[in-house]
PLY file of the C-alpha trace (Angstrom):
ply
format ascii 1.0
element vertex 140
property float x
property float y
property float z
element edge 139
property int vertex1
property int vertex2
end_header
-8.04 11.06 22.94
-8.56 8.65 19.86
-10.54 6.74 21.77
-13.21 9.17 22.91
-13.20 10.78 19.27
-14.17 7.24 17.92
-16.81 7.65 20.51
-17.90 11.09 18.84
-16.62 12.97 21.69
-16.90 16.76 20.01
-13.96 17.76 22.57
-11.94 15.33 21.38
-12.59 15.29 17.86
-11.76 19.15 18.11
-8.17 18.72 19.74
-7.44 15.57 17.40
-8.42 18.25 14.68
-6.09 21.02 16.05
-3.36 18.15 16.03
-3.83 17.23 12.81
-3.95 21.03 11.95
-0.94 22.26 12.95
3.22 21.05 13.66
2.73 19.99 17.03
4.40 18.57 20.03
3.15 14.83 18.95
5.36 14.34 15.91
2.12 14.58 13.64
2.41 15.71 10.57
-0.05 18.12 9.58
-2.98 16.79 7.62
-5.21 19.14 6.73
-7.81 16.74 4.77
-8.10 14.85 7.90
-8.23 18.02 10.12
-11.14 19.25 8.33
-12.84 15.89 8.42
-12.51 15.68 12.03
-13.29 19.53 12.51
-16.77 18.49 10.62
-17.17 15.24 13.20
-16.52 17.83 15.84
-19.22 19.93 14.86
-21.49 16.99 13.60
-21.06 16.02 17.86
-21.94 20.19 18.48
-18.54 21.39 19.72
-18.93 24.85 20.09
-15.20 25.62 18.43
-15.81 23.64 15.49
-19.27 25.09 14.92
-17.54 28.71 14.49
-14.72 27.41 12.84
-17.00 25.98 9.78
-19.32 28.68 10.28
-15.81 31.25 9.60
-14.11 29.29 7.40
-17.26 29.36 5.15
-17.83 33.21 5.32
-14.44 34.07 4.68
-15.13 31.61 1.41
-11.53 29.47 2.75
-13.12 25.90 2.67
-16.99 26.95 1.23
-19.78 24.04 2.43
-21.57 21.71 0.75
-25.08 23.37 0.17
-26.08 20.40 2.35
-23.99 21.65 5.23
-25.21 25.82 4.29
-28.73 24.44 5.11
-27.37 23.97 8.66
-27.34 27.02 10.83
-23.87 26.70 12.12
-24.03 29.75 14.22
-27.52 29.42 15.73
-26.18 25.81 16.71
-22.73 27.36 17.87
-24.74 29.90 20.01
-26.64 26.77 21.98
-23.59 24.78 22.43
-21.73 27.57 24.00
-21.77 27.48 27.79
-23.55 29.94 29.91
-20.74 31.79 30.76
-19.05 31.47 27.38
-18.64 34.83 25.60
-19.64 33.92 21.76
-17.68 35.32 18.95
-19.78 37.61 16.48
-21.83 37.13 13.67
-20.58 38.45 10.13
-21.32 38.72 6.73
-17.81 40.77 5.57
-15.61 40.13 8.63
-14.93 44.10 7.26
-18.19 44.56 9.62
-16.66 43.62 12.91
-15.00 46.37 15.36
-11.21 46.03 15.77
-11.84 44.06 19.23
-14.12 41.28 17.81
-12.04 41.10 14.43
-9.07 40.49 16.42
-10.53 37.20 18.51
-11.98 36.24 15.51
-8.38 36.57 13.76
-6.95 34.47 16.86
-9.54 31.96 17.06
-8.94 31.12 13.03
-5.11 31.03 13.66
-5.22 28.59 16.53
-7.26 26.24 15.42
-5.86 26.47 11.11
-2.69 28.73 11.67
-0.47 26.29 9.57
-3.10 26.03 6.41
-2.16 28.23 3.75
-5.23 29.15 2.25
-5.75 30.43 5.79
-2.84 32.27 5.89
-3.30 34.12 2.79
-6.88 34.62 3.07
-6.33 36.26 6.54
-3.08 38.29 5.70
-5.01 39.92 2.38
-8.03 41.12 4.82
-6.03 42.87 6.80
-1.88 42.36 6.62
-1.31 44.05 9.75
-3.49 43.03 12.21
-2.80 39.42 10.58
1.31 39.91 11.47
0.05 41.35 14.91
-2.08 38.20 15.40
0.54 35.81 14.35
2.90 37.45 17.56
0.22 36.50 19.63
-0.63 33.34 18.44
3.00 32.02 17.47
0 1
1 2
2 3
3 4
4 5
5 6
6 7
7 8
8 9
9 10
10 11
11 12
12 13
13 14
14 15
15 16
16 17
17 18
18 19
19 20
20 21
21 22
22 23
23 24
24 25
25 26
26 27
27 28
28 29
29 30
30 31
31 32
32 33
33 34
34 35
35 36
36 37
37 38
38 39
39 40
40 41
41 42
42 43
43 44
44 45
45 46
46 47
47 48
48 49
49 50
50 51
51 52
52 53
53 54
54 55
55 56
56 57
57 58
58 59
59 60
60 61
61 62
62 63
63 64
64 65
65 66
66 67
67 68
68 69
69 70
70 71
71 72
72 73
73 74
74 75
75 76
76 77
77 78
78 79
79 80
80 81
81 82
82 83
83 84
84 85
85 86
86 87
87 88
88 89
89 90
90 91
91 92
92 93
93 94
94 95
95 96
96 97
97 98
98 99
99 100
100 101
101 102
102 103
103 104
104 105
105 106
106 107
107 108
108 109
109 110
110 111
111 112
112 113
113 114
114 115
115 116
116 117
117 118
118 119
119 120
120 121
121 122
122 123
123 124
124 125
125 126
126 127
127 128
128 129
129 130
130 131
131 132
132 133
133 134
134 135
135 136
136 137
137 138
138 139
């Protein structure tokens, strides 16, 4: 997998960012610096995941871009990379906007990918504590 994210392999660059995002099974210790740098390779390569990711991460003002990075449309190039068949996760301004269904994947997807990052954690649990301990079942 390191070798085909030092070949700016988006796939791989996401996974290696999970990894480095979260205790794992590899006896990595979480690094979330180096997460987030991969997470922006990732999405530099147009992985779909890490497109949203930085596109959520941003709204929810967790890890705010650069205003280099804002002048990127991370959702309009998160809607092209998605496959055909690929159902995308919504659009939001105040994630307070989304229905219970779509706040819900969008509450997964965040705690998948950054489920061991505090500011995550926190951020996610004071939008909404319940769903967030619901989530966390799931996810966990």
């Amino acid at each position: 997998m390191t070798k085909a994210a030092g070949q700016s392999y988006g796939p791989a660059l996401w996974e290696l960012g999970c990894i480095y995002s979260s205790f794992n099974n590899y006896n990595i210790v979480p690094d979330e610096q180096r997460a987030l740098a991969l997470f922006r390779q990732a999405a530099d390569a147009n992985n779909s995941d890490a497109l949203y990711l930085l596109y959520a991460l941003d709204r929810l003002n967790i890890f705010p871009l650069t205003e280099a990075e804002k002048k990127t449309d991370f959702y309009r190039r998160y809607r092209t990379a998605l496959g055909k068949h690929d159902t995308p996760l919504p659009p939001f301004k105040d994630i307070h906007e989304l229905d219970s269904f779509e706040y819900e994947f969008v509450l997964k997807f965040l705690l998948e990918s950054m489920g061991t990052n505090e500011k995550v954690k926190s951020t996610l649990k004071n939008i909404n504590e319940e769903a967030f301990e619901n989530a966390c079942k799931d996810v966990f």
